[in-house]
Structures are given as structure tokens and as C-alpha cells.
ZAROZA-260761 format. One record per residue (C-alpha): y, x, z. Coordinates in steps of 0.1 Angstrom, whole numbers. Layout:
<atoms>
[[Y, X, Z]]
...
</atoms>
This chain:
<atoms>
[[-50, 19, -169]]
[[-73, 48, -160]]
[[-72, 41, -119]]
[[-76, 1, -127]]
[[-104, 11, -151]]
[[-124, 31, -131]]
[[-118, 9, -97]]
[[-132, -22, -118]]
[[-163, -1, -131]]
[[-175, 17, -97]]
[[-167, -19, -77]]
[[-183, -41, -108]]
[[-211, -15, -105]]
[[-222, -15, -72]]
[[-219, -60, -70]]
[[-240, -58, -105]]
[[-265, -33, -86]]
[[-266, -57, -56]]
[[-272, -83, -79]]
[[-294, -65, -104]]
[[-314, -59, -70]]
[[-316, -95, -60]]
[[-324, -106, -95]]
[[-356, -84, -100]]
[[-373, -93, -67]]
[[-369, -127, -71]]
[[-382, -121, -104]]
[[-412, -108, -89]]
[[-419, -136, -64]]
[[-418, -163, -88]]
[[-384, -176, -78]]
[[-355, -189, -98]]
[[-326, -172, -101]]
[[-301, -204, -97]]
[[-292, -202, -64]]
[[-281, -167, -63]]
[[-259, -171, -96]]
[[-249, -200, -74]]
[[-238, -177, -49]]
[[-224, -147, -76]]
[[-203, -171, -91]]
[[-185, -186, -57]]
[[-179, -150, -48]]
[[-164, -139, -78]]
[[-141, -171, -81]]
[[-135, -164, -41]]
[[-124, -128, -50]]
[[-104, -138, -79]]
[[-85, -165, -56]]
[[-79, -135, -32]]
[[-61, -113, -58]]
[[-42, -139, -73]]
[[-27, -155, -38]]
[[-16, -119, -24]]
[[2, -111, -60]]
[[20, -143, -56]]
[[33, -141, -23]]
[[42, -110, -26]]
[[62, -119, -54]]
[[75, -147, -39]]
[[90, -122, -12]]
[[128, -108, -7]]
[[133, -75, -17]]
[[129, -61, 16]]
[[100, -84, 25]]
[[81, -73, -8]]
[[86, -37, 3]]
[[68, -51, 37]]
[[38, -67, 21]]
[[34, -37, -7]]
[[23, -14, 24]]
[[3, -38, 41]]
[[-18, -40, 9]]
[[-19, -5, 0]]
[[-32, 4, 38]]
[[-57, -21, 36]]
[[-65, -10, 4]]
[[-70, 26, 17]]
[[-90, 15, 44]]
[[-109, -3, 20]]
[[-122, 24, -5]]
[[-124, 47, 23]]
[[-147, 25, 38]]
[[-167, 18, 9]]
[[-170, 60, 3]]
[[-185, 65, 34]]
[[-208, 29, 33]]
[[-219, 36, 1]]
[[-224, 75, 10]]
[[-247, 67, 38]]
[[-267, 35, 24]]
[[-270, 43, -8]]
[[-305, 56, -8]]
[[-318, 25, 16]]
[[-295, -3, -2]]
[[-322, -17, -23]]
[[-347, -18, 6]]
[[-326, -34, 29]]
[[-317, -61, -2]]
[[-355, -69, -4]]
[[-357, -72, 31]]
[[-327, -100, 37]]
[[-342, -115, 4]]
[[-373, -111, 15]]
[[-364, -134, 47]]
[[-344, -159, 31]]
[[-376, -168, 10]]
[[-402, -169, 44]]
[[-373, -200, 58]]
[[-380, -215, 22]]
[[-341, -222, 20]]
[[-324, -220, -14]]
[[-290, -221, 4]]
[[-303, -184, 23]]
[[-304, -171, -12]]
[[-269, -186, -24]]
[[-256, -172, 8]]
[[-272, -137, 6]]
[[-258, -132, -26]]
[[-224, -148, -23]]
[[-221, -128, 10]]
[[-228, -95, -6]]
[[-209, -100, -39]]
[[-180, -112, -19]]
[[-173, -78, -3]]
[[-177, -61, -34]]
[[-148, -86, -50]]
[[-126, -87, -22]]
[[-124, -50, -17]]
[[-116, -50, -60]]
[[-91, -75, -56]]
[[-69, -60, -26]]
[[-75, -20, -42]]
[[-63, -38, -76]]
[[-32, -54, -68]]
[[-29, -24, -48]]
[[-33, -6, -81]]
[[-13, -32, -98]]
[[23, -26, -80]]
[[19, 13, -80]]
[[10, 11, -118]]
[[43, 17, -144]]
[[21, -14, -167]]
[[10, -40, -151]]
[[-3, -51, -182]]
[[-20, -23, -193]]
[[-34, -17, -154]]
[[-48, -52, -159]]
[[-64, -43, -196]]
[[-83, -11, -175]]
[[-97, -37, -151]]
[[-111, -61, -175]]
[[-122, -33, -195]]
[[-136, -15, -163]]
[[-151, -47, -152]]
[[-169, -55, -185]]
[[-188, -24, -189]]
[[-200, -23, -157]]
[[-211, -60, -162]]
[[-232, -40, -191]]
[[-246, -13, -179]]
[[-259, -31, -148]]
[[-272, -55, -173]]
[[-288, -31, -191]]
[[-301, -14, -159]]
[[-318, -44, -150]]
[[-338, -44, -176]]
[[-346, -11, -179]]
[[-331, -2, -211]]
[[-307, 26, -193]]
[[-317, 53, -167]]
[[-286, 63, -142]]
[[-279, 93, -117]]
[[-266, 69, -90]]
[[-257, 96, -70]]
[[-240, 116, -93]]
[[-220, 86, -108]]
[[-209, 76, -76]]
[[-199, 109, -59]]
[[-177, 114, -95]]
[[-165, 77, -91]]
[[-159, 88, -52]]
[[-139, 118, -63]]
[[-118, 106, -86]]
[[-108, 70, -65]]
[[-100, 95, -32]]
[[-75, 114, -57]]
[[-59, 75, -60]]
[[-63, 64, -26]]
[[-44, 96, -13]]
[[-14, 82, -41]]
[[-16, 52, -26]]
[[-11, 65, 11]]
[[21, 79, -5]]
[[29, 46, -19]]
[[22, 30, 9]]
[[50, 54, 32]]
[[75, 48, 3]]
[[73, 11, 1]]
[[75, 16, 38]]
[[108, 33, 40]]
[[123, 12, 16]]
[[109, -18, 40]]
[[128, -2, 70]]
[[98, 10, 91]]
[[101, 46, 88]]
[[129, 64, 81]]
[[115, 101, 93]]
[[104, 127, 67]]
[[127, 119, 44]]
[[136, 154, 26]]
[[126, 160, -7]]
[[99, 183, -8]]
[[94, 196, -43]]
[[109, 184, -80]]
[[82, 175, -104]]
[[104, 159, -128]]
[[98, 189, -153]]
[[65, 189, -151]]
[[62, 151, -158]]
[[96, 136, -170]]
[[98, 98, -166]]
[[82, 82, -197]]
[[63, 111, -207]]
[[22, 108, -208]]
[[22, 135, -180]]
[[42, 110, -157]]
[[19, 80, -165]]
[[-11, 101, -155]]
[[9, 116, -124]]
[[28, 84, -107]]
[[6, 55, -126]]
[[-28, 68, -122]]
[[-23, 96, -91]]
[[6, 76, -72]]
[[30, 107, -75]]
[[61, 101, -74]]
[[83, 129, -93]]
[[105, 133, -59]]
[[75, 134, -25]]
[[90, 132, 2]]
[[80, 153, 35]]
[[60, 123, 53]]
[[47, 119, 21]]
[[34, 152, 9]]
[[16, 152, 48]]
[[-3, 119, 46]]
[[-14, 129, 9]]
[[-30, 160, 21]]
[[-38, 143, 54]]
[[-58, 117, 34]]
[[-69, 140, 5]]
[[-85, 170, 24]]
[[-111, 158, 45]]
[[-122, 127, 26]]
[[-129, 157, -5]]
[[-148, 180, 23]]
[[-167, 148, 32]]
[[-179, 135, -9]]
[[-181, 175, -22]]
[[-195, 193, 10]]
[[-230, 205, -1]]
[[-260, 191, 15]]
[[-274, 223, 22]]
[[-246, 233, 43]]
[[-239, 205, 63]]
[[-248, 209, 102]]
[[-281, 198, 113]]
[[-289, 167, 140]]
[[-287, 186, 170]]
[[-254, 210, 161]]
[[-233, 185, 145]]
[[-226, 172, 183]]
[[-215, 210, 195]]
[[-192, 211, 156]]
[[-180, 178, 168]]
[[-165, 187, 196]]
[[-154, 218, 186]]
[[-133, 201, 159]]
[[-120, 176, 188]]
[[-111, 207, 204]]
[[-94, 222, 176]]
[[-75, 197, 171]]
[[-61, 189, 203]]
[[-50, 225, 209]]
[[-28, 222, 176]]
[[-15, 184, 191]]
[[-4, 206, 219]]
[[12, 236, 197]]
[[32, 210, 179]]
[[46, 194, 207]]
[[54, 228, 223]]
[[68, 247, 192]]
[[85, 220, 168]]
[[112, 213, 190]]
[[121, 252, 193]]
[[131, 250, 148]]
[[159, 224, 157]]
[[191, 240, 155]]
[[218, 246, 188]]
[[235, 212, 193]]
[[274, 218, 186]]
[[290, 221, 217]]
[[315, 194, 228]]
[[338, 217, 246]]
[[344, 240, 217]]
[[381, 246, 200]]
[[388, 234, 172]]
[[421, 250, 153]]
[[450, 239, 142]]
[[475, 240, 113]]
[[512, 229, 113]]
[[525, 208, 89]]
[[537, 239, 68]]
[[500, 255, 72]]
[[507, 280, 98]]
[[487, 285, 128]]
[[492, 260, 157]]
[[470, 268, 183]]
[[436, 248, 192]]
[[419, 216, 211]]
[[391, 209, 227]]
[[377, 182, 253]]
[[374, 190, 285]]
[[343, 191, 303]]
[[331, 160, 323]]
[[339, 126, 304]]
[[349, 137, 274]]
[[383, 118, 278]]
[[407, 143, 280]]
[[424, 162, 252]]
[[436, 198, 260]]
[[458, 211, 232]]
[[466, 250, 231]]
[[499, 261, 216]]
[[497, 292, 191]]
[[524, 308, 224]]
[[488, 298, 246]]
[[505, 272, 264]]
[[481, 244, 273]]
[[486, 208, 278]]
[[464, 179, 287]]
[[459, 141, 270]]
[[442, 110, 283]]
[[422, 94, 250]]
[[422, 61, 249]]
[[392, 46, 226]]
[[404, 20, 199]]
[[364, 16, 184]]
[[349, 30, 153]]
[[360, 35, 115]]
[[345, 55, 87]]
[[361, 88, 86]]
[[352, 119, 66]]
[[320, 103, 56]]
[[309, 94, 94]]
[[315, 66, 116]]
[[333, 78, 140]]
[[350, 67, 174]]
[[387, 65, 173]]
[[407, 77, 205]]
[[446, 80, 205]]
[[468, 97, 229]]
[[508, 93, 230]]
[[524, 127, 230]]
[[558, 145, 222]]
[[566, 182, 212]]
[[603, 186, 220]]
[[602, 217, 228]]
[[639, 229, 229]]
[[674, 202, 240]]
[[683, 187, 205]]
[[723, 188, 201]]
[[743, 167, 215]]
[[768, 165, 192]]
[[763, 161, 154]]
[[778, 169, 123]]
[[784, 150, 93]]
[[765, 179, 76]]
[[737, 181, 102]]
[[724, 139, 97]]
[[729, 143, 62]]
[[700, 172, 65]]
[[685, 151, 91]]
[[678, 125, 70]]
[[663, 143, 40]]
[[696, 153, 21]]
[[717, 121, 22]]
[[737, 100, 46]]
[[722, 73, 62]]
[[729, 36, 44]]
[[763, 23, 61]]
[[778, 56, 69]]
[[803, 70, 46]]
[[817, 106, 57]]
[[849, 89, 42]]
[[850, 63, 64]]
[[827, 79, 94]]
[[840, 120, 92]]
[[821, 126, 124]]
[[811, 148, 146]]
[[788, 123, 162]]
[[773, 118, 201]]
[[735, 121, 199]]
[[709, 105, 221]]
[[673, 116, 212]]
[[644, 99, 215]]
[[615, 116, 208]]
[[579, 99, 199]]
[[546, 113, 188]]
[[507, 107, 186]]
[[477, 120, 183]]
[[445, 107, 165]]
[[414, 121, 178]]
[[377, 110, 158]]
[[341, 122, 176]]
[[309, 118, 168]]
[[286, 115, 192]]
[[317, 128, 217]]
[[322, 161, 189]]
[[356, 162, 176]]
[[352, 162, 136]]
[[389, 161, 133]]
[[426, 153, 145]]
[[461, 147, 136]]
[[493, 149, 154]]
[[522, 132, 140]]
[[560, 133, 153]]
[[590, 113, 149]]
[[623, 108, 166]]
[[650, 81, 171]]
[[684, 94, 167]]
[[712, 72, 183]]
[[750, 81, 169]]
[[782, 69, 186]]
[[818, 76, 178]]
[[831, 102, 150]]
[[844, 70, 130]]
[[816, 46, 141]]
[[823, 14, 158]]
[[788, 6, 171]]
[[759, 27, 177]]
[[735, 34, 148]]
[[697, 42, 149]]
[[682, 60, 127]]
[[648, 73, 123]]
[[644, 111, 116]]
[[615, 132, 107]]
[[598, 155, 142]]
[[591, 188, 143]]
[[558, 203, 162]]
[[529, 181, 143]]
[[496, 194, 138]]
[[462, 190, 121]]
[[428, 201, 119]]
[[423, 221, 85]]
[[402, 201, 62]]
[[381, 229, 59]]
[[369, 229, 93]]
[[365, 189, 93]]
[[338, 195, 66]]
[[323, 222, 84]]
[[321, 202, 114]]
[[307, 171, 99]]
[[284, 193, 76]]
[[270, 214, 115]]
[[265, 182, 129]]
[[247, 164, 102]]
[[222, 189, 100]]
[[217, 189, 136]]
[[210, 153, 138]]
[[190, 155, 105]]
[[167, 183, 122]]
[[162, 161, 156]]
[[151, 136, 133]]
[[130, 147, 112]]
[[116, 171, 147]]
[[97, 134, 155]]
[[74, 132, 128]]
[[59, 170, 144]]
[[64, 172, 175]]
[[52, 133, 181]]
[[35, 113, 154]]
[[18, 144, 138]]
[[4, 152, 174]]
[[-6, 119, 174]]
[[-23, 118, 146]]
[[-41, 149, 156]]
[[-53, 134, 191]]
[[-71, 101, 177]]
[[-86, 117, 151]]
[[-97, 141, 182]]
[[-107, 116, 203]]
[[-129, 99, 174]]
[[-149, 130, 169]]
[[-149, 131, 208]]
[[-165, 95, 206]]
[[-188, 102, 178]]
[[-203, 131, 193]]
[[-210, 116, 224]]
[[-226, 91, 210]]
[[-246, 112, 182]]
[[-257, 135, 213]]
[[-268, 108, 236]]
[[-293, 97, 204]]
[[-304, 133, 204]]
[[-318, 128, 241]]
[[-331, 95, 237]]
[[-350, 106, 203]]
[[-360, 138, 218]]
[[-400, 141, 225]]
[[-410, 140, 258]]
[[-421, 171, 274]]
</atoms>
């Protein structure tokens, strides 16, 4: 309610000024004053239309599409009041002149519609900039209701005062009210510049700066007084985020230097051109440090040729892995006795695995590593297949010993990320064919391998934790080592502009020797 209220009695000030202006010097030169309530009236309607339309279409929006228009208005409304800080900052004093003057000129064309237009023109500005910086104000506010109640309210007392000013019934420090009004409405414009980088997140335009910068939930828990002053009134959220935080103080800082930077120690005319391009200066040296420096904070890259260790199904030791250099297609697998052997991966597409999508490569392989027996006992399958004969061999019936064909089979499982193994599995199995000792066919079974592997789950987690954080840091390293920089460089080659151009109006105002 407190942003709203203020926003509705600085903006209703300034159009009740403009038309307090109007008023009196058309009061003095005999004229009516029908035409320009003509115009007021058209304008404020106008305005009102404005609001009203972009708070219905945005409501009217998907989700994702709301998210969209919510930044679009809180930019504009940011350029808006930063606009009207600096306008009103350096045409406040010769405001009422220049009034008289357009007034002045629609009454020498004798044309009632000159006035209507000359006041519908100026009011308009006044209410469109209310009505985009209010619905602005609107979706960042926890109320809407109450956020409405401030603008009325705001809105109606300035309608008095500038009543009141008109006829002289009040005296007002202009210049003090506004540069309070200023301060105060910069403090909400920086909230909104955070609003506006949330909403566009959420929208799916940036996704950089992400981390969580600081915690303010104890200092204003949600529903407290403290939090409706902090996130309804100040647009801070309880959990800033790093972009965030930057285009806050981005926003914040100089637009405070400019409103609260004493007269007496601002440059004169001819140094402010030498400041200016010092500043431009400045600034583009620390583009360049960025750009140089950020990347060197981003962690080593894991290496994709690194071993990986393995565990046996019983937990013990089993030797490594590792891709081998070049395509990342081959699998070389190091026994715990050091003996190495080589696998061709074959890719099968992606699946979520350990919390990452991951690519999916598999590689047929078998660890016999000693000759299996060719004969077996009755005692020997029965161990073979878990404690138990196999269903349709009796040792009554089938007393064994038994001929024994083998038939080993195994594979391994491979999943990378970005060509990083995060983890592996080796799984072994065997086909047993029997003949004779009782039998009159052949029987199959299927018994359990020895030589499996996998890759502890502890170092899974590790690896998926290493390489998170690697690709988080890259990440967030754009938002320094590019858009910052960026940043840095137009507002560099704006003060490059400006002090060209204030320096060239030195020499043409200079006296002539």
C-alpha cells in the first residue's frame, strides 16, 4: 500500500501541478477553463483504459506467458520512473515557464482545441507513466487490494494539495518533496528490476545467476509486517538471487549518487566532459578485467580419461576403467592383477540415471577366466544352482556325474555425461549344458557368473556431485565474464557519447577570442 501510495501522490502531484499551471494563466488571460478540463479528463480516462487493458491481458495469459508480460511491464516501468527522475530533475525549475509558453501559443492561434490538446498531451504522460508503474506495483504487491486502496488514497491527496496549491492556501518545497518522493520510488524501482529478472526466469529467458545469495527469511518471515514492507513495498524477495542482488545495486547505486549528490560538489561545465570520460574509461578497463579474470574461478573440467574404481560383487577391489583417449568409444577395464582389456561402446540413447540424463553405451563382455570342469557332480549343480537341483533332475533318477559345455555371457553398462563416466556395471551369467549321468537329453540351465563388477556408489555421487558443480560454475561464469562486461561497455560508451557531445557545446558556447 505504501509504494502504490506514494507512486499515486508524486505522479498525481506533478499532472495537478501541470494542470494547476495551466489553470492559473488561463485564469489571468481571461480564458475559460473548459477546454483544458476537456483535455484533463480524456487523459485521465486514456490512462485509466491503459492500466486496465495491460492488467487484463496479462491475466488472460498462460502461466508462462504471464511471467513474459510481468517483465515487460516492470522494465518499462523502470524506464519509466527513471525517466521521470531525471526529467523532472532537470526541468523542474523551468516547467512552469515553458507551460506558459506552449499556453501562451495555443491562445495567439485562437484555437480552443490547442488548449484541449496541450493539456490532454501533458496529463497523459503523467497517467500513462502511473498506470504502467502501478500495475507494475500491483503484481509485485502481496494485496492487490490494499496496493489499489494506497493509489486511490495517494491519488486523492495529491488531487488536494495541488488544489489547495492553486489557490494559494498551501506553500510547498517542490524540490525537497520531490527529491524525498525520488528517493524513496528509486528504493522500489530497484525491487522492481529484481522483480522484473524473477518473473524473467520463471518466463524462461534467463536462467544464469541463479544461486541464492543470502537468507532473509528471519529477518522478515512470510506474513510478518517486516516482509510486507520488504517484498510488497521494496520488491525483496526473502531468497535474491545472484543476478538479482547485481541488477538491485546496479540500478540502486547510481540513480541514489545522481538524486542525493550535493549541488555543491557536482563537476562544473567544462570538467564534467574530462569526469565523463574518465568514467567511460573506468569502466571499460573493469569490462576487460571481467572478461580476463572470471573465467580463471571456474573449476578444472573432470577429465574424461580418468579411472574410475571398481568393486566386485562381494565389495572387494576389482581394478578400474577409463575411456580411452580419442572418441570416447572405447572402454579399457584394468583387473585388480593389472591386466587390461579393451571394449567397443555401443550408444543405446539417453535415460535418467543417478539424477542426470545420461547417455547409455553397452559393451558385450565375458570374464572366464580359468576352464570350468568338464564333468559335473550331482553335488556341484546342486551348488551351482543356489542349493537345489534343477526342476526335472532327480539325483534318484539322474545320479550323475554330468558332461559340461559352458557358455559364458556378460555385459557391461556404461552412463556419461558429457562423455564423463558417472558410473558402470558389469553383470555375468553362464549357460550350463548337461548330458549323460542318467539324463536322456541335454538340459540347459542358467547359472550365476563369477567376475562382475561395479562402480561404488560412492564415487557415482562424487562424480555427478564434481561435475555438477563444474557445469554450474561455467554457467553462472556468463553472467561476468559476458553480460556484466556488457553492461559495463554501454554504459561506457553512453558517457563516451554524452561527453562528446557536452564538450562540443563547451566550444561552440565558448567566447570568441
Amino acid at each position: 500500500m505504501l509504494a502504490t501510495l506514494v507512486i499515486g501522490l508524486r505522479e498525481g502531484l506533478e499532472a495537478a501541478l501541470i494542470v494547476g499551471m495551466i489553470a492559473a494563466f488561463l485564469r489571468r488571460n481571461g480564458q475559460p477553463l473548459k477546454p483544458m478540463w476537456l483535455g484533463v479528463g480524456a487523459a485521465v480516462l486514456l490512462s485509466a483504459l491503459v492500466g486496465i487493458t495491460l492488467e487484463l491481458i496479462s491475466a488472460a495469459l498462460p502461466q508462462q506467458q504471464q511471467e513474459a508480460m510481468e517483465t515487460v511491464i516492470g522494465a518499462v516501468a523502470v524506464v519509466i520512473v527513471t525517466f521521470m527522475i531525471l526529467w523532472m530533475s532537470k526541468n523542474s525549475r523551468s516547467m512552469k515557464s515553458t507551460l506558459e509558453a506552449h499556453a501562451g501559443s495555443a491562445l495567439k492561434g485562437g484555437s480552443v482545441f490547442a488548449l484541449a490538446g496541450m493539456a490532454f498531451l501533458a496529463v497523459l504522460r503523467e497517467g500513462i507513466e502511473t498506470a504502467v508503474f502501478m500495475v507494475a506495483a500491483f503484481q509485485s504487491s502481496l494485496n492487490p487490494l490494499s496496493a489499489g486502496l494506497g493509489a486511490l488514497l495517494g491519488l486523492a491527496i495529491a488531487s488536494g494539495v495541488g488544489f489547495l496549491l492553486f489557490r494559494g492556501a498551501i506553500k510547498l518545497n517542490l524540490a525537497k518533496f520531490f527529491k524525498a518522493t525520488g528517493v524513496f520510488l528509486v528504493f522500489v524501482a530497484a525491487g522492481l528490476v529484481m522483480k522484473s529478472l524473477r518473473t524473467a526466469h520463471e518466463a524462461g529467458w534467463i536462467n544464469i545467476g541463479q544461486d541464492i545469495t543470502v537468507n532473509l527469511a528471519w529477518l522478515a518471515p512470510h506474513g510478518s509486517a517486516r516482509a510486507a514492507i520488504l517484498t510488497g513495498v521494496f520488491g525483496i524477495p526473502n531468497d535474491p538471487r545472484v543476478v538479482e542482488l547485481l541488477g538491485w545495486a546496479l540500478y540502486l547505486i547510481p540513480m541514489l549518487a545522481f538524486i542525493l549528490w550535493p549541488r555543491t560538489w557536482r563537476p562544473s561545465a567544462a570538467s564534467l566532459p574530462r569526469l565523463q570520460f574518465i568514467a567511460a574509461g573506468t569502466l571499460t578497463v573493469a569490462a576487460l578485467v571481467l572478461v580476463l579474470a572470471a573465467p580463471v574461478a571456474i573449476p578444472s573440467a573432470p577429465s574424461a580419461t580418468s579411472t574410475t574404481p571398481l568393486r566386485s560383487s562381494a565389495g572387494q577391489p576389482a581394478g578400474s576403467l577409463r575411456l580411452a583417449p580419442g572418441d570416447g568409444k572405447t572402454l579399457v577395464v584394468t583387473s585388480a592383477d593389472g591386466t587390461e582389456a579393451s571394449y567397443e561402446l555401443t550408444s543405446h540413447g539417453t535415460e535418467s540415471h543417478a539424477g542426470r540424463t545420461a547417455t547409455v553405451s553397452t559393451a558385450a563382455a565375458s570374464n572366464a577366466t580359468e576352464a570350468e570342469p568338464a564333468k559335473v557332480s550331482a553335488d556341484m549343480l546342486s551348488e551351482l544352482n543356489g542349493g537345489r537341483m534343477p526342476v526335472g533332475i532327480s539325483p534318484a533318477k539322474n545320479p550323475g556325474p554330468f558332461a559340461a559345455s559352458w557358455n559364458h555371457k556378460g555385459s557391461i553398462t556404461v552412463w556419461l555425461v558429457n562423455h564423463q563416466v558417472i558410473d558402470a556395471v558389469n553383470t555375468q551369467g553362464a549357460t550350463l549344458t548337461l548330458s549323460g549321468g542318467g539324463l536322456a537329453t541335454s538340459r540347459t540351465i542358467a547359472v550365476a557368473g563369477e567376475g562382475g563388477w561395479h562402480v561404488p556408489e560412492k564415487h557415482v555421487t562424487a562424480a555427478v556431485t564434481e561435475l555438477s558443480s563444474f557445469e554450474s560454475a561455467a554457467a553462472e561464469n556468463v553472467l561476468w565474464s559476458r553480460y556484466l562486461p556488457a553492461v559495463f561497455l554501454v554504459a561506457a560508451l553512453m558517457l563516451l557519447v554524452t561527453a562528446r557531445r557536452n564538450r562540443r557545446q563547451l566550444l561552440i558556447t565558448a567566447p570568441s577570442p
